[in-house]
PQR file of N, CA, C, O and H, with PARSE charges and radii, in Angstrom:
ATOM      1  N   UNK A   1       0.849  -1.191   0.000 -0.4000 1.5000
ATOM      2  CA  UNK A   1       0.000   0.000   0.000 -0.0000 2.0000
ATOM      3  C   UNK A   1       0.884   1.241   0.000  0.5500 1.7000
ATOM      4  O   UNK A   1       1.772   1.217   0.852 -0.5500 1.4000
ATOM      5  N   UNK A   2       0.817   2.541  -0.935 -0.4000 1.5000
ATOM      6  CA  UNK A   2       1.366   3.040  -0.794 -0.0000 2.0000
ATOM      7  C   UNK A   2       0.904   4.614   0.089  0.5500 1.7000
ATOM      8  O   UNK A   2      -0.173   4.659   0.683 -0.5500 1.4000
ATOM      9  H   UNK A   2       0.096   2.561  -1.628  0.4000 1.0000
ATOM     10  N   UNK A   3       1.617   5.524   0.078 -0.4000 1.5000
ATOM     11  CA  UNK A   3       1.063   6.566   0.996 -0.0000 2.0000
ATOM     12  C   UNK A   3       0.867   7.754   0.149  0.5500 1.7000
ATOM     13  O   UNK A   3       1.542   8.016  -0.846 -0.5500 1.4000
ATOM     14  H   UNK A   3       2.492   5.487  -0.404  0.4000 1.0000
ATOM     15  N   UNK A   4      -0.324   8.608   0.720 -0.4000 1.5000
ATOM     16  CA  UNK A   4      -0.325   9.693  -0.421 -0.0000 2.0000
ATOM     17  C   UNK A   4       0.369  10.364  -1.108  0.5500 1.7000
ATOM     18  O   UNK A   4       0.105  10.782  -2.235 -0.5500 1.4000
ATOM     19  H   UNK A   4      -0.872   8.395   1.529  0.4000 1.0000
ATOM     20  N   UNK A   5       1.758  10.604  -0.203 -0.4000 1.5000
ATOM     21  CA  UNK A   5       2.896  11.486  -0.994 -0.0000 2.0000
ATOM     22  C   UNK A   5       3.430  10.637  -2.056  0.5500 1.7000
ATOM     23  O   UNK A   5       3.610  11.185  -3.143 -0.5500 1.4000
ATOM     24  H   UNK A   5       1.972  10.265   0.713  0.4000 1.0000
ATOM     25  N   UNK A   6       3.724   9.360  -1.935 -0.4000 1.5000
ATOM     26  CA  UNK A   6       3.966   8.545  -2.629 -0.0000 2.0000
ATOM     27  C   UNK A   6       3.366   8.336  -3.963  0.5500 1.7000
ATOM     28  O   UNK A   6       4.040   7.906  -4.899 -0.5500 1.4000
ATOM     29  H   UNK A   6       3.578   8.915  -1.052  0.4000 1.0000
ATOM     30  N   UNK A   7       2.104   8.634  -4.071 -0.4000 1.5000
ATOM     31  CA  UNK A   7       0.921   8.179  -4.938 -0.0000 2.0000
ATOM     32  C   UNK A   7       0.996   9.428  -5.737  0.5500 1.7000
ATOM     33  O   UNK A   7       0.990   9.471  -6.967 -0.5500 1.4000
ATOM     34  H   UNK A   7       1.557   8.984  -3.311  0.4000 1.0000
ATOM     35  N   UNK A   8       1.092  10.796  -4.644 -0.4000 1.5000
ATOM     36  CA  UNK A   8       0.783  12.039  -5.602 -0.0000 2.0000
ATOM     37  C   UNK A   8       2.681  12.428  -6.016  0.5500 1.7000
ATOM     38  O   UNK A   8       2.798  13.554  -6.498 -0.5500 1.4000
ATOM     39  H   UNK A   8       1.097  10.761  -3.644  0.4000 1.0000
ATOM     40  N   UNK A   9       3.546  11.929  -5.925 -0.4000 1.5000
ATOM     41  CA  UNK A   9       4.647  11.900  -6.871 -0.0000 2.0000
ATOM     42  C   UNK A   9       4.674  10.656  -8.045  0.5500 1.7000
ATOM     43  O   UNK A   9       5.051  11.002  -9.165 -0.5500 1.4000
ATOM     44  H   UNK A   9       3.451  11.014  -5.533  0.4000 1.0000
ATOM     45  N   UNK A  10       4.463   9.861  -7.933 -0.4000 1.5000
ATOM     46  CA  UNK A  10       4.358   8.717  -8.462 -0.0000 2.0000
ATOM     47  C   UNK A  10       2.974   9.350 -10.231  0.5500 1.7000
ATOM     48  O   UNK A  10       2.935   9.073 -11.430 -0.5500 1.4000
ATOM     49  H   UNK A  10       4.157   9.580  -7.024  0.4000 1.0000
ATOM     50  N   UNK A  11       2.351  10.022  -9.513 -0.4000 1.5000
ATOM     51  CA  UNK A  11       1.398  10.643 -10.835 -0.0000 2.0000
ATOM     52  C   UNK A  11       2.092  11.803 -11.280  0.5500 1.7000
ATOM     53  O   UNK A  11       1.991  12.123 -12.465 -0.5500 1.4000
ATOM     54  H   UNK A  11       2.383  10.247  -8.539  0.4000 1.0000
ATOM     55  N   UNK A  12       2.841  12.534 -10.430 -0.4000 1.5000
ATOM     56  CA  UNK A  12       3.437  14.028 -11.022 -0.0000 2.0000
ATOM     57  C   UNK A  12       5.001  13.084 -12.223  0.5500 1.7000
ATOM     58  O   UNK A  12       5.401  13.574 -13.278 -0.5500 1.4000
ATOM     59  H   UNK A  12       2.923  12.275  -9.468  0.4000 1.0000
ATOM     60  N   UNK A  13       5.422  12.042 -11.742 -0.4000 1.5000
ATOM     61  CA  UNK A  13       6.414  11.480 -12.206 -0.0000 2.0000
ATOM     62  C   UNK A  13       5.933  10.532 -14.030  0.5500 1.7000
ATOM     63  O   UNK A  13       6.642  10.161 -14.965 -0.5500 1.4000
ATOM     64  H   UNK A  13       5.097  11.644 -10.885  0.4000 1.0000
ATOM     65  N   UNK A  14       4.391  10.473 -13.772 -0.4000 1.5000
ATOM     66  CA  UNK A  14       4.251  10.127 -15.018 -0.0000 2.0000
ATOM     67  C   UNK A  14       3.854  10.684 -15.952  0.5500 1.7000
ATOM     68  O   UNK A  14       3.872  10.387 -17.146 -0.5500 1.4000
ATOM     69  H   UNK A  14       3.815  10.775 -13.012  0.4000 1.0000
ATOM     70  N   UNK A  15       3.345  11.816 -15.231 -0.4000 1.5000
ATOM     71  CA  UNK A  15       2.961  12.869 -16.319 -0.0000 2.0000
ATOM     72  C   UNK A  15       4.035  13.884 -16.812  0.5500 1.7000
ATOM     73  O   UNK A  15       3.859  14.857 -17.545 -0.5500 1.4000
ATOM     74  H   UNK A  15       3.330  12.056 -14.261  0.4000 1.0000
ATOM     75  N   UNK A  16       4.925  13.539 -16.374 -0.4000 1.5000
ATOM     76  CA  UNK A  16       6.628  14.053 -16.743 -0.0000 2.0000
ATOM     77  C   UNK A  16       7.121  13.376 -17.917  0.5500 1.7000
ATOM     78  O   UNK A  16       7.741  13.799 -18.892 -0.5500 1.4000
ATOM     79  H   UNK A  16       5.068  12.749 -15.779  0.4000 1.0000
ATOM     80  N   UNK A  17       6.732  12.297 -17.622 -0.4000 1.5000
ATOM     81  CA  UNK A  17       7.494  11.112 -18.623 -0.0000 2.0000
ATOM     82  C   UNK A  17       6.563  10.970 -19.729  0.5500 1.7000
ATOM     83  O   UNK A  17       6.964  10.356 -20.718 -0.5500 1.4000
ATOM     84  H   UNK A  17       6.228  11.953 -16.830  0.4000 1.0000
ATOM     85  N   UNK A  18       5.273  11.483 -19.718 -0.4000 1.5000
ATOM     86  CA  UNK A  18       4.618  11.415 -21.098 -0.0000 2.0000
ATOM     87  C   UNK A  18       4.927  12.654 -21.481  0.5500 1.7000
ATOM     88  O   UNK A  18       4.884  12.950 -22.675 -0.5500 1.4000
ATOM     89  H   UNK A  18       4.947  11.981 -18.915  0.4000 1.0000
ATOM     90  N   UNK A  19       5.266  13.511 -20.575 -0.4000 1.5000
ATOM     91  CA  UNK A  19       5.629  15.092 -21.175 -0.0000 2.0000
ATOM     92  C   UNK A  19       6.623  14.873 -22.377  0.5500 1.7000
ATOM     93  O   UNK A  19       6.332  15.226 -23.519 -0.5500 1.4000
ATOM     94  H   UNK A  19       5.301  13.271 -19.604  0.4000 1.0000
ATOM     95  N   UNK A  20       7.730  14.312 -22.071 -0.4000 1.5000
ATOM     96  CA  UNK A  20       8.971  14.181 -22.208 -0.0000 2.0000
ATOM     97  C   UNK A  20       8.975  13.621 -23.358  0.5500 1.7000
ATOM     98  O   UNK A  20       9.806  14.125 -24.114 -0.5500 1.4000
ATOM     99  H   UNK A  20       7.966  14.025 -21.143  0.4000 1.0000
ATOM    100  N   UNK A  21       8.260  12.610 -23.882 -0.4000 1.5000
ATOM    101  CA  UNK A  21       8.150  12.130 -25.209 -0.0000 2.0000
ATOM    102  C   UNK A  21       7.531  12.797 -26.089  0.5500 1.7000
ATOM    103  O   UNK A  21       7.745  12.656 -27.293 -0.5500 1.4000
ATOM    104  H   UNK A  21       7.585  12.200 -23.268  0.4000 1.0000
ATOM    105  N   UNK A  22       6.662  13.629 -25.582 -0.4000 1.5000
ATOM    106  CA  UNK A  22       5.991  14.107 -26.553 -0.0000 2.0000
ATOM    107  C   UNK A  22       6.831  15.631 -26.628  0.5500 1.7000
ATOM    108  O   UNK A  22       6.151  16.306 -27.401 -0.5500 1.4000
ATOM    109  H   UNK A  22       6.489  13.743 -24.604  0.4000 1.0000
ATOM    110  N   UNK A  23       7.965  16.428 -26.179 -0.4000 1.5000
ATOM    111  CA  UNK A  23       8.835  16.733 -26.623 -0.0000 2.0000
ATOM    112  C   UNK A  23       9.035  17.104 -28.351  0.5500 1.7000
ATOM    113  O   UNK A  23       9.444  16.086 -28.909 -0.5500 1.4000
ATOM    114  H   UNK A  23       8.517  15.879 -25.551  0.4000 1.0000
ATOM    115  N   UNK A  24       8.889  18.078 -29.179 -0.4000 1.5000
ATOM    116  CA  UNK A  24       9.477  18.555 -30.397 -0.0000 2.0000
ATOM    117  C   UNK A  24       8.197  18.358 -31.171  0.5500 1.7000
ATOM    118  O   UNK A  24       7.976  19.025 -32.182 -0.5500 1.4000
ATOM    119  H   UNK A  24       8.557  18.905 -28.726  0.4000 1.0000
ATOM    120  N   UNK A  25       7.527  17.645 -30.813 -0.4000 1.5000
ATOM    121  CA  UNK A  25       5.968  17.121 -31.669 -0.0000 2.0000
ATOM    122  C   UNK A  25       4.792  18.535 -31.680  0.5500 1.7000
ATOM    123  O   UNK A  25       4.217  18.900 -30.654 -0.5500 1.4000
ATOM    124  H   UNK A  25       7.706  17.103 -29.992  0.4000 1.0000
ATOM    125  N   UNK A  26       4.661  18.982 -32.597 -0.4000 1.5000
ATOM    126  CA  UNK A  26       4.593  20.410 -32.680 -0.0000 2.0000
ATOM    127  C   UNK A  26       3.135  20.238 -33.997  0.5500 1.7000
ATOM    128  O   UNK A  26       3.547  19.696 -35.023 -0.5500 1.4000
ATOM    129  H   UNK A  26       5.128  18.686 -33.430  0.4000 1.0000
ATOM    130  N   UNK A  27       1.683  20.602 -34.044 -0.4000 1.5000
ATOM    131  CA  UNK A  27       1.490  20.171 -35.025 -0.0000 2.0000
ATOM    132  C   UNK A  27       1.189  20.810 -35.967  0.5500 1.7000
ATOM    133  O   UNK A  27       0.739  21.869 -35.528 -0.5500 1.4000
ATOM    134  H   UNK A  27       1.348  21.042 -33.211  0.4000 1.0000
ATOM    135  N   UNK A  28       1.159  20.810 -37.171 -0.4000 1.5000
ATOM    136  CA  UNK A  28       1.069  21.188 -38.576 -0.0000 2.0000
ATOM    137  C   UNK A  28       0.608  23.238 -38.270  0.5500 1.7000
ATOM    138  O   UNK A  28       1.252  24.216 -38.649 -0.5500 1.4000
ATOM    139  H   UNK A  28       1.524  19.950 -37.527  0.4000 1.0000
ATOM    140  N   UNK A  29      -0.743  23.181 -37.450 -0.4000 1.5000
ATOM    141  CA  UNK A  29      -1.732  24.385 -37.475 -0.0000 2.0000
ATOM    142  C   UNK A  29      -0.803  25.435 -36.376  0.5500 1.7000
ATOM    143  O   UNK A  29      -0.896  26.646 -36.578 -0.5500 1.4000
ATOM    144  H   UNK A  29      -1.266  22.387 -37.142  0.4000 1.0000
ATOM    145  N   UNK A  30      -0.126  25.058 -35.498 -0.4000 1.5000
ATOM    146  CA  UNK A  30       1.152  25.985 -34.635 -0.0000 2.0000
ATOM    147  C   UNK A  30       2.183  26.344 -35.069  0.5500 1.7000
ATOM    148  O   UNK A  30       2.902  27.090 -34.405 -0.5500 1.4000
ATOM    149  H   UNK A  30      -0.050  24.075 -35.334  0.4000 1.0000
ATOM    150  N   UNK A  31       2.590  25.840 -36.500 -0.4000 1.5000
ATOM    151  CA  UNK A  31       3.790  26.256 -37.091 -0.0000 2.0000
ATOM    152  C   UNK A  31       3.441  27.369 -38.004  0.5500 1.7000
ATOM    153  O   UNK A  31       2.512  27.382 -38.811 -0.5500 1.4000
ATOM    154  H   UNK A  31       2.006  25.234 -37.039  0.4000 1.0000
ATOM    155  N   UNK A  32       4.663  28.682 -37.675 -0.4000 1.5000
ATOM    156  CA  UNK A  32       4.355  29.729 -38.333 -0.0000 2.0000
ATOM    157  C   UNK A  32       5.293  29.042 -39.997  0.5500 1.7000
ATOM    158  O   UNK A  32       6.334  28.441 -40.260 -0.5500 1.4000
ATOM    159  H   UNK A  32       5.418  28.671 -37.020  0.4000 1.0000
ATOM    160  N   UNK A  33       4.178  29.587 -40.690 -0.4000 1.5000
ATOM    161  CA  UNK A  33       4.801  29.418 -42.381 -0.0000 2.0000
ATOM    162  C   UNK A  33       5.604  31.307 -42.801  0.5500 1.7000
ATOM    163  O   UNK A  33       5.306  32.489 -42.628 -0.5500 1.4000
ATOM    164  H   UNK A  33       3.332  30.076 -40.477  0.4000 1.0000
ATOM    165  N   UNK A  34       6.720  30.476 -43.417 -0.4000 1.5000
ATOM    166  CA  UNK A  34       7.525  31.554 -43.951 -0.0000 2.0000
ATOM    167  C   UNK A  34       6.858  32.970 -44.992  0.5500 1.7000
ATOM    168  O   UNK A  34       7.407  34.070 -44.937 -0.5500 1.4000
ATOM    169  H   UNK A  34       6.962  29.516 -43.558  0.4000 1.0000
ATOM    170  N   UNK A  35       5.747  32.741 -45.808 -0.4000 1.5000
ATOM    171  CA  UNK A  35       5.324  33.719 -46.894 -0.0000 2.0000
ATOM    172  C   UNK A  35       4.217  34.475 -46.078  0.5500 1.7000
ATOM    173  O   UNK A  35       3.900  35.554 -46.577 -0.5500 1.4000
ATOM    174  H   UNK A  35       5.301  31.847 -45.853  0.4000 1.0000
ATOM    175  N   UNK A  36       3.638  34.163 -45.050 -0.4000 1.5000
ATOM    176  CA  UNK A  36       2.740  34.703 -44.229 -0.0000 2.0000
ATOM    177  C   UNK A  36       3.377  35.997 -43.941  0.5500 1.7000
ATOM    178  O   UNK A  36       4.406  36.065 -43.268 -0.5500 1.4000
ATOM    179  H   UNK A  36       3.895  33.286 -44.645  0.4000 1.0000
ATOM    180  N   UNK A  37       2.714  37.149 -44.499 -0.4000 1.5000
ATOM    181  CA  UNK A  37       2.930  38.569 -43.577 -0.0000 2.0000
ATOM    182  C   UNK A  37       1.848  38.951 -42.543  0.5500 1.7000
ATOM    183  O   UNK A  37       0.654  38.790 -42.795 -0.5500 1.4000
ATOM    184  H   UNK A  37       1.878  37.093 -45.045  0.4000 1.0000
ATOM    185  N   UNK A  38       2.079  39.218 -41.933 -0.4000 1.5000
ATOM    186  CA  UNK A  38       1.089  40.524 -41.118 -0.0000 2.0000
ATOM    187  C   UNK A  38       0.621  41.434 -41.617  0.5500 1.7000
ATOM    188  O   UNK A  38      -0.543  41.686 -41.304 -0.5500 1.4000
ATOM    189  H   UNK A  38       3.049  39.348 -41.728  0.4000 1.0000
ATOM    190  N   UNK A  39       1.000  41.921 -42.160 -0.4000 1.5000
ATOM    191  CA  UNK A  39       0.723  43.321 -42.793 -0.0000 2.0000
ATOM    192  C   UNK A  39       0.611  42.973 -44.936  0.5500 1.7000
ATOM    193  O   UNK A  39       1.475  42.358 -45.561 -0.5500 1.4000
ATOM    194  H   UNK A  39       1.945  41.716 -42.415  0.4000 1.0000
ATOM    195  N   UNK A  40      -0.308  43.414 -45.378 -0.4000 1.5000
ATOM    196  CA  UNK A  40      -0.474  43.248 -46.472 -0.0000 2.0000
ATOM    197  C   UNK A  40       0.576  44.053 -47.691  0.5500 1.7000
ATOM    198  O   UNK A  40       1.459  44.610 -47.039 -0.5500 1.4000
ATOM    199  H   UNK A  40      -1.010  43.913 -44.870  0.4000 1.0000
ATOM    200  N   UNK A  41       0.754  44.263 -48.911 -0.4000 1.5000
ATOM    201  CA  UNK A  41       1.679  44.508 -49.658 -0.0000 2.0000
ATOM    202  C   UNK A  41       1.099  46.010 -49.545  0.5500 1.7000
ATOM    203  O   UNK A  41       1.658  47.028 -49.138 -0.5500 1.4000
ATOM    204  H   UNK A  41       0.036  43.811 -49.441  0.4000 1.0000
ATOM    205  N   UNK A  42      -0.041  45.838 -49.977 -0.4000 1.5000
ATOM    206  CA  UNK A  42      -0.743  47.898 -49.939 -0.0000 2.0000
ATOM    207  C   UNK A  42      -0.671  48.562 -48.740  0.5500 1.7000
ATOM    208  O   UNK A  42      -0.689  49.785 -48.601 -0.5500 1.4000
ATOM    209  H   UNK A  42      -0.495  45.011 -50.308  0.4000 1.0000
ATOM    210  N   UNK A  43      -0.599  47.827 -47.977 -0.4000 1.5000
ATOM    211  CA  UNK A  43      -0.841  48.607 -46.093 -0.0000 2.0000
ATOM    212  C   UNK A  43       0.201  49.398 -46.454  0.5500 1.7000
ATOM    213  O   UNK A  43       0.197  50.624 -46.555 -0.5500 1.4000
ATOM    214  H   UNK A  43      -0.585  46.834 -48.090  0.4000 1.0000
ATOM    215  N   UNK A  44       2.077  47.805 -46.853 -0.4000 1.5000
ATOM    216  CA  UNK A  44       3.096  48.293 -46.422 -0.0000 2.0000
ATOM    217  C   UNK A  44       3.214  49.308 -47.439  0.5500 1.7000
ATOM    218  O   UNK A  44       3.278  50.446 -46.973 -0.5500 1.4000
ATOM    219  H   UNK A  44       2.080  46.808 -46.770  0.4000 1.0000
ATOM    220  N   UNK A  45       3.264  49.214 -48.779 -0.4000 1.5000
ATOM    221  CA  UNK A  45       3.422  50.340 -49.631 -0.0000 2.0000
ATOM    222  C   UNK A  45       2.898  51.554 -49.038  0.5500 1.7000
ATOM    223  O   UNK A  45       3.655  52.525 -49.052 -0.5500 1.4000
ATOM    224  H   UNK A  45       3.212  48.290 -49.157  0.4000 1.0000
ATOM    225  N   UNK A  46       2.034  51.654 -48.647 -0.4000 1.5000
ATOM    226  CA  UNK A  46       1.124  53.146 -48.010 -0.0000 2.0000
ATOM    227  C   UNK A  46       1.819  53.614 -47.204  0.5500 1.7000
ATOM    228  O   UNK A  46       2.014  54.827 -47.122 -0.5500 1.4000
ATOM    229  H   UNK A  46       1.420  50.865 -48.635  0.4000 1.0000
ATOM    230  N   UNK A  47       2.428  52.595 -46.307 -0.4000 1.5000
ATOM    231  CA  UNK A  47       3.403  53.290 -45.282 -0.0000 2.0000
ATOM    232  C   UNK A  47       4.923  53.574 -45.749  0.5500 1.7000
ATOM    233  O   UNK A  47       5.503  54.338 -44.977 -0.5500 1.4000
ATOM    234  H   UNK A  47       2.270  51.610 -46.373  0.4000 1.0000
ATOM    235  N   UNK A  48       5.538  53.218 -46.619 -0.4000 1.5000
ATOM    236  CA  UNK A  48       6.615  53.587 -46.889 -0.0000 2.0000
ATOM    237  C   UNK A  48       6.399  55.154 -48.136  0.5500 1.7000
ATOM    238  O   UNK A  48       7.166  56.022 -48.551 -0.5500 1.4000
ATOM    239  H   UNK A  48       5.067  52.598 -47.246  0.4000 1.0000
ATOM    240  N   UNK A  49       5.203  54.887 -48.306 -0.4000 1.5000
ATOM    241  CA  UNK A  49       5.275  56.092 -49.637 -0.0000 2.0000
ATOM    242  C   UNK A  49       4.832  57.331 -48.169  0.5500 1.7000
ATOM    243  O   UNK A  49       5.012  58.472 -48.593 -0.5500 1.4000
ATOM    244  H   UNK A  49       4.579  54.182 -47.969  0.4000 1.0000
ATOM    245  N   UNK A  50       4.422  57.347 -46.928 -0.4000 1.5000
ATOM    246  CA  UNK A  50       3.788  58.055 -45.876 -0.0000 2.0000
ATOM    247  C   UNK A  50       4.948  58.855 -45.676  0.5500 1.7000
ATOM    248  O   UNK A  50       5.148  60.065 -45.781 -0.5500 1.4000
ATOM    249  H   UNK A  50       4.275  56.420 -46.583  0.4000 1.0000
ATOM    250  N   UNK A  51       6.170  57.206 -45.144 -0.4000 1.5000
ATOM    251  CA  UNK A  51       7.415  57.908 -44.679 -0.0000 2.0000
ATOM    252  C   UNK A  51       8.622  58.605 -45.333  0.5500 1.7000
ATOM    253  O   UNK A  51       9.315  59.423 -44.729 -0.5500 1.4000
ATOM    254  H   UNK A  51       6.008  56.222 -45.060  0.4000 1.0000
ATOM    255  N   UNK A  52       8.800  58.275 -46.444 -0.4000 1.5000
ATOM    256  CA  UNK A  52       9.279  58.801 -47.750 -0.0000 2.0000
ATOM    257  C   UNK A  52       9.157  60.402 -47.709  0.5500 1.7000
ATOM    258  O   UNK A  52       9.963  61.296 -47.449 -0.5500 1.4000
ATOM    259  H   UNK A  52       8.237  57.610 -46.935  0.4000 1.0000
ATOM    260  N   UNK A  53       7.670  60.377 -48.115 -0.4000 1.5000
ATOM    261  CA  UNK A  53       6.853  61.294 -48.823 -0.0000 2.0000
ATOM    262  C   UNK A  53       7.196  62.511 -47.733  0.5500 1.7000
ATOM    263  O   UNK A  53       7.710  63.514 -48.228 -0.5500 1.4000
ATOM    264  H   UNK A  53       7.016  59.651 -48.326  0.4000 1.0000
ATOM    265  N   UNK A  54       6.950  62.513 -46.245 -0.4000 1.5000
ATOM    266  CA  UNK A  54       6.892  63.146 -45.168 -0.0000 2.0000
ATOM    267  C   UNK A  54       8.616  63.639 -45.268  0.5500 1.7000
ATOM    268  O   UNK A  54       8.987  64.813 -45.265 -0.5500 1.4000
ATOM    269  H   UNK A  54       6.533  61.698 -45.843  0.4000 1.0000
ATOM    270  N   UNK A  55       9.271  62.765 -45.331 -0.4000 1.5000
ATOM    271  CA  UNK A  55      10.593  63.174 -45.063 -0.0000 2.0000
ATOM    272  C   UNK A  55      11.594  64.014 -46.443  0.5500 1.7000
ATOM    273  O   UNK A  55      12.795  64.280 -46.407 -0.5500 1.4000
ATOM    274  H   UNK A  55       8.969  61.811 -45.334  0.4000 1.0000
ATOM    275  N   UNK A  56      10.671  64.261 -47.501 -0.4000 1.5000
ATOM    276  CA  UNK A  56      10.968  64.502 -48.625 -0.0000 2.0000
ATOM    277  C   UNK A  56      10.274  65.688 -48.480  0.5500 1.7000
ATOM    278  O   UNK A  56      11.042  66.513 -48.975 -0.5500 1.4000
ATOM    279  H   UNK A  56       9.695  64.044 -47.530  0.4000 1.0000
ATOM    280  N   UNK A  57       9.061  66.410 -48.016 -0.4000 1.5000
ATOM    281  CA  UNK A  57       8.900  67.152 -47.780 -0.0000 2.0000
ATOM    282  C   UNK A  57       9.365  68.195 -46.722  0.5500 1.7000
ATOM    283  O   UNK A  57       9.811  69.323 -46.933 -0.5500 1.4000
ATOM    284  H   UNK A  57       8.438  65.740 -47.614  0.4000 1.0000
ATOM    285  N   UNK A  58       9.172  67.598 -45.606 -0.4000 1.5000
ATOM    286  CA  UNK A  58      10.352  68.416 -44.679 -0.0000 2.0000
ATOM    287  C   UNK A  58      12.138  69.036 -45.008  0.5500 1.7000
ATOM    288  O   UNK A  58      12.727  69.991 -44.502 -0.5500 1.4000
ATOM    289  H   UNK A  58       8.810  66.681 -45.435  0.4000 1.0000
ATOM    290  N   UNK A  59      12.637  67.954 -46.126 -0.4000 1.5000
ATOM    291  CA  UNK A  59      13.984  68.334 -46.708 -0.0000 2.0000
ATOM    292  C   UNK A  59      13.423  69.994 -47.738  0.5500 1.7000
ATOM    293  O   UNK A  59      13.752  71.166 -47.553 -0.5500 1.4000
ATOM    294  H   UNK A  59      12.158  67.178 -46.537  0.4000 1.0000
ATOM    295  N   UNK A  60      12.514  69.388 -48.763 -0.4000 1.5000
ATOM    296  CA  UNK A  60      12.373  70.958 -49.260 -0.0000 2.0000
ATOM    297  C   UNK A  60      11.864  71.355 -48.415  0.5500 1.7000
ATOM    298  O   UNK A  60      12.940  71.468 -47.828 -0.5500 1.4000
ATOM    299  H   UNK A  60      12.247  68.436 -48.913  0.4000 1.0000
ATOM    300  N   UNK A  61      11.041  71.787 -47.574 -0.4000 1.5000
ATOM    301  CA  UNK A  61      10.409  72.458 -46.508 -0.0000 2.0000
ATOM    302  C   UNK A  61      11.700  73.311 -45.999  0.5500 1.7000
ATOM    303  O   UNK A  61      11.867  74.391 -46.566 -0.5500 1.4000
ATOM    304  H   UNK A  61      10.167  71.695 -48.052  0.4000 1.0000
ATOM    305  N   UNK A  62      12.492  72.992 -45.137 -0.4000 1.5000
ATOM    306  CA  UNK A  62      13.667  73.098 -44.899 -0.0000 2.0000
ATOM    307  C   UNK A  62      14.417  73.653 -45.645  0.5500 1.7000
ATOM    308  O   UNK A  62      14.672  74.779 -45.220 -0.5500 1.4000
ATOM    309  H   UNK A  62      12.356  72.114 -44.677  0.4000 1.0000
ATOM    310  N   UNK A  63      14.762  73.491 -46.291 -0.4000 1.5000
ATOM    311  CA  UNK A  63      15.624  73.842 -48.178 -0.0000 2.0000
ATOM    312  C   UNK A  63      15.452  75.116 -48.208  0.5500 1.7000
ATOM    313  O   UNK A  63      16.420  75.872 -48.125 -0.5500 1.4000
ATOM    314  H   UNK A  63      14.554  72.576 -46.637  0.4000 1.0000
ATOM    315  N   UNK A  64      13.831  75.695 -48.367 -0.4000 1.5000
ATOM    316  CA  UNK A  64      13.374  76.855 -48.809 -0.0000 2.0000
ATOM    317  C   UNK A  64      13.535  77.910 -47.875  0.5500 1.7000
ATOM    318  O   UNK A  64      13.839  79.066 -48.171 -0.5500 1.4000
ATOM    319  H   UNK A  64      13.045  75.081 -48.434  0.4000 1.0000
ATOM    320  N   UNK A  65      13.244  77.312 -46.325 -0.4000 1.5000
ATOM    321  CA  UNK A  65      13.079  78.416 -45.366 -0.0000 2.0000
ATOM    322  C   UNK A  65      14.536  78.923 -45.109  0.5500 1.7000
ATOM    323  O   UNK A  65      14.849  79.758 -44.260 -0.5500 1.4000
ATOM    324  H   UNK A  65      12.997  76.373 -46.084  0.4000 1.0000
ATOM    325  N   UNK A  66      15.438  78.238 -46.040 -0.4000 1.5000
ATOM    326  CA  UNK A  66      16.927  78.787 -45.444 -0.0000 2.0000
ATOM    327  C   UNK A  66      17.615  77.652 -44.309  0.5500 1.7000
ATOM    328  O   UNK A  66      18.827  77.743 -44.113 -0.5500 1.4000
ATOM    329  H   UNK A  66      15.184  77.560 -46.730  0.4000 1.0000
ATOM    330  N   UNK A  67      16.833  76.593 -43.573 -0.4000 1.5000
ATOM    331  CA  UNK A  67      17.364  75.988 -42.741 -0.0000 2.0000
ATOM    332  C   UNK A  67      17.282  76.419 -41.580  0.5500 1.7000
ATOM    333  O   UNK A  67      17.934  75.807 -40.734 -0.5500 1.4000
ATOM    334  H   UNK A  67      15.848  76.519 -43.732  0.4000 1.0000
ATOM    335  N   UNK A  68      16.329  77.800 -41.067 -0.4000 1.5000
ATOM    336  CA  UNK A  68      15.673  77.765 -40.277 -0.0000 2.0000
ATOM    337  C   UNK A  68      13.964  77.690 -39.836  0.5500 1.7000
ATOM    338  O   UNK A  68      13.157  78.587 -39.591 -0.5500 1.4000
ATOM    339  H   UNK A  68      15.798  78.298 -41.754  0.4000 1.0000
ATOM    340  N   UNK A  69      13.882  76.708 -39.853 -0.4000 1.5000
ATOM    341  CA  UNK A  69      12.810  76.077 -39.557 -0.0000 2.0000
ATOM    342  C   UNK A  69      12.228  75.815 -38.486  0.5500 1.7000
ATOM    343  O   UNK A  69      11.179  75.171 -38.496 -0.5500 1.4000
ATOM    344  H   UNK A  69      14.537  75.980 -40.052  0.4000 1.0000
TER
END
């Protein structure tokens, strides 16, 4: 007969050991795929023509006032 501590390691010890095998087993729907973006091709275009555009203006902006701005 064994004793509770006994019984409640004896279950923490097997549920370790099924842990343990199942180790690297990862399935198909949790794996991130490589061509997947977050962000779509137009979002990103919008935002690079935003930041571009902004910083191309501030240079002439700048340009004109003499460089004090």
């Amino acid at each position: 007969m064994q004793t509770t501590s006994r019984r409640l390691a004896d279950r923490k010890i097997q549920k370790f050991e099924k842990n343990v095998t199942k180790r690297g087993i990862v399935p198909e729907s949790t794996v991130k795929k490589g061509s997947d973006y977050p962000v779509g091709p137009i979002v990103l275009g919008f935002f690079v023509f935003v930041v571009i555009g902004s910083s191309l203006f501030q240079i002439i902006r700048t340009a004109t006032s003499g460089g004090a701005a």
